[in-house]
C-alpha positions in Angstrom: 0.0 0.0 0.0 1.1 3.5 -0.6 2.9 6.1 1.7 0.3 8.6 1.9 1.6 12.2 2.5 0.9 14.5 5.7 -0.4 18.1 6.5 1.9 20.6 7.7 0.3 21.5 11.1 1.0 24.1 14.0 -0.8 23.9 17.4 -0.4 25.5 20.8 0.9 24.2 24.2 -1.2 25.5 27.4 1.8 27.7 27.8 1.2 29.2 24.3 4.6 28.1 22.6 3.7 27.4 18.8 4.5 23.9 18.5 5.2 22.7 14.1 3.8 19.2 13.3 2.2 16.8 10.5 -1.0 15.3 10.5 -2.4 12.2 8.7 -6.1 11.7 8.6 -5.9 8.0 8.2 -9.4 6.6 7.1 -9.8 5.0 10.7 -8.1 7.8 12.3 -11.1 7.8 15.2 -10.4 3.8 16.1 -6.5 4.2 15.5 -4.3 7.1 15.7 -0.6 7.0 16.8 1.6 9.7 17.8 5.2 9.3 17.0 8.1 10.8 19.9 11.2 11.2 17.9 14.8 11.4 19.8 16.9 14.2 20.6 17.7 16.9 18.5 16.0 14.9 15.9 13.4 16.9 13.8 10.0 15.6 13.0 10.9 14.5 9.4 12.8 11.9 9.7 9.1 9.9 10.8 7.6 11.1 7.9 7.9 7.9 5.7 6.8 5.6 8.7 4.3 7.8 9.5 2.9 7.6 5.9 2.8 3.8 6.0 0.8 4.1 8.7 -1.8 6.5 7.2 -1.8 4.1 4.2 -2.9 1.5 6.6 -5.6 3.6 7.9 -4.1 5.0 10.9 -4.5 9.2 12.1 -0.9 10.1 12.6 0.5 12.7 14.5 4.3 13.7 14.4 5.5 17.0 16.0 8.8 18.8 16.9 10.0 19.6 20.7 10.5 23.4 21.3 13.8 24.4 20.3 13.9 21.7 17.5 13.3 21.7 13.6 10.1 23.8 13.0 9.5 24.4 16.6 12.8 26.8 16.8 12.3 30.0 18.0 15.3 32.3 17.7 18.4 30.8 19.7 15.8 29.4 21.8 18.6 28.1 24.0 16.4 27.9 27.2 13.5 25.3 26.8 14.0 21.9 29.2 13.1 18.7 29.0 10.6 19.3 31.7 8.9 21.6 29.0 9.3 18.6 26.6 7.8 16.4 29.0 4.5 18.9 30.9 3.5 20.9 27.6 4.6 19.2 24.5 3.9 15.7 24.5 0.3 16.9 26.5 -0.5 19.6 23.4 0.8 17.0 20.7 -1.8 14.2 22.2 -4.3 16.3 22.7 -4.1 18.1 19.2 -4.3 14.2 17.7 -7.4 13.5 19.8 -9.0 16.5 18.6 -8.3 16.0 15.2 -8.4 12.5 14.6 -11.7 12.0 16.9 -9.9 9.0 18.9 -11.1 8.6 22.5 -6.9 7.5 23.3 -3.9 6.9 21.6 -1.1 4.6 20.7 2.5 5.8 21.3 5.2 5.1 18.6 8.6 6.7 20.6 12.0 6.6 19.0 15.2 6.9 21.3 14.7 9.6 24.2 10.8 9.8 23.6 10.7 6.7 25.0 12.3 8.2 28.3 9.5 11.1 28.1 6.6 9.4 27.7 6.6 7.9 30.9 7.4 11.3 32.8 4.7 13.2 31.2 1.1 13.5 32.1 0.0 12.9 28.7 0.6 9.2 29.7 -2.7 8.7 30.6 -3.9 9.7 26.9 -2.3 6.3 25.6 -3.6 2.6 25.5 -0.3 1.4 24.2 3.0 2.0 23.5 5.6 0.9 21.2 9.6 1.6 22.1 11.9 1.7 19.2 15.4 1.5 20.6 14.4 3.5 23.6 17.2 3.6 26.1 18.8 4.7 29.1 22.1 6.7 28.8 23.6 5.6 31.8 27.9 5.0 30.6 28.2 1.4 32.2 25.4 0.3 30.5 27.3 0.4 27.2 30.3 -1.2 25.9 33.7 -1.0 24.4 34.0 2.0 22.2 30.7 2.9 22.7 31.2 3.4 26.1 34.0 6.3 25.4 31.6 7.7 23.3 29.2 8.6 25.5 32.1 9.6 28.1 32.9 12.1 25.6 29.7 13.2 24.9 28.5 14.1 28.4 32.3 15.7 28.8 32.4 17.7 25.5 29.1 18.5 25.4 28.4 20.6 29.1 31.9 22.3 28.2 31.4 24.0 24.7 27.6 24.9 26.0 28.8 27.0 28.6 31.6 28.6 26.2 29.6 29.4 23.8 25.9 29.3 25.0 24.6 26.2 22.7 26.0 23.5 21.9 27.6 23.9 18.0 25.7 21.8 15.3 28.9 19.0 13.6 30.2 16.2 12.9 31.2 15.7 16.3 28.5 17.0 18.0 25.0 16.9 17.0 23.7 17.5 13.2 20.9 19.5 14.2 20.2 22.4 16.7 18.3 21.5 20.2 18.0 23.7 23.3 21.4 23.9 25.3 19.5 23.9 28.9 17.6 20.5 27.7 21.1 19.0 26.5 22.8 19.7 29.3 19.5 18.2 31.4 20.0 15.1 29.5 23.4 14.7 30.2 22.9 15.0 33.8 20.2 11.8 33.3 23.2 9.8 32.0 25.3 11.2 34.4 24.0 10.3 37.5 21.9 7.6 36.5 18.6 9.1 37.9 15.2 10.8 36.0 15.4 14.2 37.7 13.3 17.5 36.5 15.3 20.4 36.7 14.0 20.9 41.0 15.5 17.9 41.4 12.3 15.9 41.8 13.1 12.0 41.1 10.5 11.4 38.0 11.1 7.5 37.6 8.4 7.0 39.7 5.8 8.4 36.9 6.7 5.7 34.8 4.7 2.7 37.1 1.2 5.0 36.1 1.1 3.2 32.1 -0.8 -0.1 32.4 -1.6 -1.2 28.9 0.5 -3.1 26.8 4.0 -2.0 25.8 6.3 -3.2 23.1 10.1 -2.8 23.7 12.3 -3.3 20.7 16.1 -3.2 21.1 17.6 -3.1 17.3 20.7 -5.8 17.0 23.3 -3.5 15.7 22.8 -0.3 17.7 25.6 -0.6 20.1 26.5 3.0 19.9 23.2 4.9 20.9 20.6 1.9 22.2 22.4 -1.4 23.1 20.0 -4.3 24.6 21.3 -3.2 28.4 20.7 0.2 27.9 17.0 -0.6 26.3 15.9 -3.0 29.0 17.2 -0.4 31.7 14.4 1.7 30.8 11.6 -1.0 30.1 11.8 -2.1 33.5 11.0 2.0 34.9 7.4 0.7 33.1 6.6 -1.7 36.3 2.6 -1.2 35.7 3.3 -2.4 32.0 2.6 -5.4 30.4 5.7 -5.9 28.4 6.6 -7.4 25.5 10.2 -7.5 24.3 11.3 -7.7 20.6 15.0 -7.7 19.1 14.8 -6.3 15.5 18.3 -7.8 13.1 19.5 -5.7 10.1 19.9 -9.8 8.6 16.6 -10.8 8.7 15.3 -8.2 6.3 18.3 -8.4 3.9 20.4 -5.3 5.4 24.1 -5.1 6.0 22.9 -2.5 9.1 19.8 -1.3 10.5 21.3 0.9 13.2 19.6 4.0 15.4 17.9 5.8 12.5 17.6 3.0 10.1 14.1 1.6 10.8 12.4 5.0 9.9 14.8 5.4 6.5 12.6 5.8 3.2 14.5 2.6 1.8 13.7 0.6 5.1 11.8 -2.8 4.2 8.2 -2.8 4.1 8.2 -5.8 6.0 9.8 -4.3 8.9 7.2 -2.0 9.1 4.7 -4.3 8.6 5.9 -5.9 11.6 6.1 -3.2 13.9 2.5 -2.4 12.8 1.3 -6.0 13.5 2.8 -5.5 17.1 0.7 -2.3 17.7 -2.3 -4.2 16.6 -1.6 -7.1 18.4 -1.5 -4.7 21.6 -4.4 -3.7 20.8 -6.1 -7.3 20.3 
């Protein structure tokens, strides 16, 4: 079935901060519509192809950018938290794909750190299911090897040239797109200290236990670098009111050399894998 294309979109959050997004009215939008969480400094397009296959399928999809991020960017905009992430733009985003796609709840598709955010936020309670796609902890012991200097380096480097400079630069060896220096250095003090903190200092990992509807976990073979299997099933477990299901996805069983942290939302990703991750949503909803 075809990838169906999406409406550009802009709604509010209660605080008034113009939040961009994408909507697609799926034919059974009011029995099945997803929102899709995408990871860090990660703007909303790079959902766009999944999201389509959805909508082909019939589904209302929602996808949206964080303040500070892709079409959400005001200015520097150097000052927006994850806590703002978490209280006002994950509650605007499900509630502007209730309105619009009629559902009474929703189904979460979160990629990477959305995966950490859903379970803080009070928009929780707006889901019946969830499905994780390498949605990890970034806790240093729970990676390995080289990977494990990587994120030393990260969560050293990154702190440093915020401070020198006020953001942290956009390259090679930083990030490739712009994201809110207060909510970078936020999320480096998650890795850091090993502990789901707002920026009071109020412990959040208690939030997660709230979700009791089925949840899909999926831990993708090859991505050692961003969302090994240790780092992945570190956050599952914060869902304790969950009934989990755990999946590993590998790059060989759909004919790919490499899947990675992006690859399963890549325009040239397999049909079939996407096929399968939407037989697991419907299976949590069976």
């Amino acid at each position: 079935m075809a990838v169906v294309p999406g409406e550009a979109i802009e709604f509010s959050a209660a605080d008034g901060r113009r939040l961009a997004g994408r909507w697609w009215p799926g034919a059974d939008a009011a029995r099945r519509t997803a929102v899709l969480l995408p990871g860090i400094a990660a703007p909303q397009q790079y959902l766009r192809w999944f999201a389509g296959h959805l909508a082909g399928r019939g589904w209302g999809v929602l996808t949206f950018d964080y303040r500070s991020v892709g079409g959400s960017r005001e200015g520097a905009d150097d000052l927006a938290t994850l806590d703002d992430w978490v209280e006002s733009d994950l509650p605007a985003a499900a509630a502007e794909a209730m309105r619009r796609g009629g559902a009474l709840d929703l189904v979460a598709v979160a990629h990477s750190i959305g995966g950490q955010l859903l379970g803080q936020s009070p928009a929780l309670e707006r889901f019946r299911s969830a499905l994780l796609i390498s949605a990890q902890r970034g806790m240093p012991r729970l990676y390995s090897k080289k990977s494990y200097w990587r994120v030393l380096y990260a969560y050293a480097l990154f702190p440093l040239l915020i401070r020198l400079t006020g953001r942290l630069p956009v390259s090679r060896v930083t990030l490739p797109e712009h994201c809110s220096g207060r909510a970078l250095r936020q999320w480096v003090r998650w890795g850091r200290t090993g502990v789901f903190t707002n920026e009071q200092g109020e412990v959040l990992e208690p939030r997660y236990g709230r979700f009791r509807g089925p949840l899909t976990a999926v831990t993708v073979a090859d991505d050692e670098d961003f969302a090994p299997a240790p780092a992945v099933e570190a956050l599952t477990r914060l869902y304790t009111g969950a009934r989990v299901r755990r999946e590993t996805l590998s790059p060989a069983d759909y004919g790919l050399p490499r899947l990675g942290h992006f690859g399963f939302f890549h325009p040239r990703a397999p049909r079939a894998l996407w096929e399968k991750a939407e037989t697991w949503l419907l299976e949590m909803d069976g």
